[in-house]
C-alpha positions as CSV (number, residue, x, y, z in Angstrom):
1,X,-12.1,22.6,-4.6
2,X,-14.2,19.7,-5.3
3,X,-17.4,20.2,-7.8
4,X,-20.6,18.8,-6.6
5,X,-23.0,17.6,-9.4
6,X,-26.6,16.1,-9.2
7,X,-28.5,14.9,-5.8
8,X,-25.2,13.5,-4.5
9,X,-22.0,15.0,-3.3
10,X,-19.6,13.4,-5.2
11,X,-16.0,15.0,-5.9
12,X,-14.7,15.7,-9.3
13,X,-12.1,12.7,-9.5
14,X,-9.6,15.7,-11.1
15,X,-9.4,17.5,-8.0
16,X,-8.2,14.2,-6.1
17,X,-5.0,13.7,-8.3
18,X,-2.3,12.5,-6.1
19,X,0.7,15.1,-5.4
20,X,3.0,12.3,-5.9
21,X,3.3,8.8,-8.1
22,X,2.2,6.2,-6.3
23,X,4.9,3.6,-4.8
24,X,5.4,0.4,-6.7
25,X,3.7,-2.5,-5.5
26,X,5.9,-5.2,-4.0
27,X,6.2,-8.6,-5.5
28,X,3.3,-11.1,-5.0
29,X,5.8,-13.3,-2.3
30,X,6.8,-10.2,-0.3
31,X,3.1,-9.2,0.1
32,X,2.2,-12.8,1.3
33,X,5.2,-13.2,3.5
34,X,4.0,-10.1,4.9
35,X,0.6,-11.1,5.6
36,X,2.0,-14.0,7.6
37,X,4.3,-11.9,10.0
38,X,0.8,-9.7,10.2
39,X,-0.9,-12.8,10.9
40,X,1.4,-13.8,13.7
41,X,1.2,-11.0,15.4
42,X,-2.9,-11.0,15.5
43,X,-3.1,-12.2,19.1
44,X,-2.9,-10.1,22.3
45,X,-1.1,-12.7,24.1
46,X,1.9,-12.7,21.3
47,X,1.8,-9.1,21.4
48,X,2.1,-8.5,24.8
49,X,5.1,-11.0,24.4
50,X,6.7,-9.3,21.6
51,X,6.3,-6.3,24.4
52,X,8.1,-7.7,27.0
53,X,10.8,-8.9,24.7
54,X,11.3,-5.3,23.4
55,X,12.6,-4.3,27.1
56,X,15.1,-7.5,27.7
57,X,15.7,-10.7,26.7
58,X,13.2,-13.3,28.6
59,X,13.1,-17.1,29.0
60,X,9.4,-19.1,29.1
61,X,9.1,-18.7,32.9
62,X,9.6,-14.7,32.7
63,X,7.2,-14.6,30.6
64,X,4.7,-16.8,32.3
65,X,4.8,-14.6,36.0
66,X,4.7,-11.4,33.8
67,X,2.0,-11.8,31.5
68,X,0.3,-14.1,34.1
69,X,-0.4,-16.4,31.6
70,X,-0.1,-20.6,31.6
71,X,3.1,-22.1,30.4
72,X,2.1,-24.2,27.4
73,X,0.1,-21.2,25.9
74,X,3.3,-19.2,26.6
75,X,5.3,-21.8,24.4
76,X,2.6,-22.1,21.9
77,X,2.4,-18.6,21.0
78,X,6.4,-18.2,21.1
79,X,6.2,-21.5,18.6
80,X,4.1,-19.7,16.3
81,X,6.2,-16.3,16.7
82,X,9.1,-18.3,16.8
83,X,8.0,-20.0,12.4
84,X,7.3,-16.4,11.9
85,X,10.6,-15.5,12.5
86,X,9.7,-12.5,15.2
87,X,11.9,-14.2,17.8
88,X,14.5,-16.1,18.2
89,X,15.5,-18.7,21.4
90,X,18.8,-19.5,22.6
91,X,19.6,-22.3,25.0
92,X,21.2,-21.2,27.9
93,X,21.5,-24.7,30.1
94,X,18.1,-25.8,30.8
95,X,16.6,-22.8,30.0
96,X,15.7,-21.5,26.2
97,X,16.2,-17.3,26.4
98,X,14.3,-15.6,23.9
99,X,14.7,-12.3,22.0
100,X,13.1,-10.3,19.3
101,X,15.2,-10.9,15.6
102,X,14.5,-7.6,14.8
103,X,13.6,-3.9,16.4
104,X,11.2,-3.4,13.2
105,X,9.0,-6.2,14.7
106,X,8.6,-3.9,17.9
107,X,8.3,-0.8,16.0
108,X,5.0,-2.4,14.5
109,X,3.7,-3.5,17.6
110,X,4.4,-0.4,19.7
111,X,2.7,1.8,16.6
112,X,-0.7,-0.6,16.8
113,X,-1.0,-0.3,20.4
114,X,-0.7,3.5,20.1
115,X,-2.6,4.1,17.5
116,X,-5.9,1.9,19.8
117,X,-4.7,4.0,22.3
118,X,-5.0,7.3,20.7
119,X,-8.6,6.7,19.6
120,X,-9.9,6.1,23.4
């Protein structure tokens, strides 16, 4: 139980010990890298596209009619997901087919927009 002294209602710090040793901390790089792949996905339009590309593979024009969004900002945002190495494109005749590199990537945007949604 926590020991309130003085005015204030501050905890005694020994009651707060953690139960468990806390996890290393990654390398300098591996927190950066991971800032810029958290970075990347900081726009609704690139998360709703990550979103669509969790449920099947899509090329610029698919993505266009279903987020109802205009075709350069389409491509702009999947050239910035695209450095961050969230998707990948594959040419397929005229047409460039894009794809998520990894299910993790999904995971983390699924687990944002139901953690928002949970607090509404």
């Amino acid at each position: 139980m926590a020991t309130v002294t003085g005015s204030g209602a501050e905890p005694d710090l020994a009651d707060c010990a953690p139960a468990v040793s806390a996890p290393a901390r990654p390398a300098a790089a591996v927190l950066s890298d991971a800032g810029d792949l958290l970075r990347a996905l900081a726009a609704p339009v690139r998360i709703a596209i990550v979103l669509q590309l969790r449920a099947a593979d899509r090329c610029v024009h698919e993505l266009v009619d279903a987020l109802d969004v205009a075709q350069p900002l389409i491509s702009q945002h999947l050239r910035v997901l695209k450095t961050a190495g969230v998707v990948q494109g594959e040419r397929r005749g005229r047409e460039v087919v894009y794809r998520l590199a990894d299910d993790h990537l999904a995971h983390i945007v699924v687990d944002a927009v139901a953690h928002v949604q949970e607090g509404k």
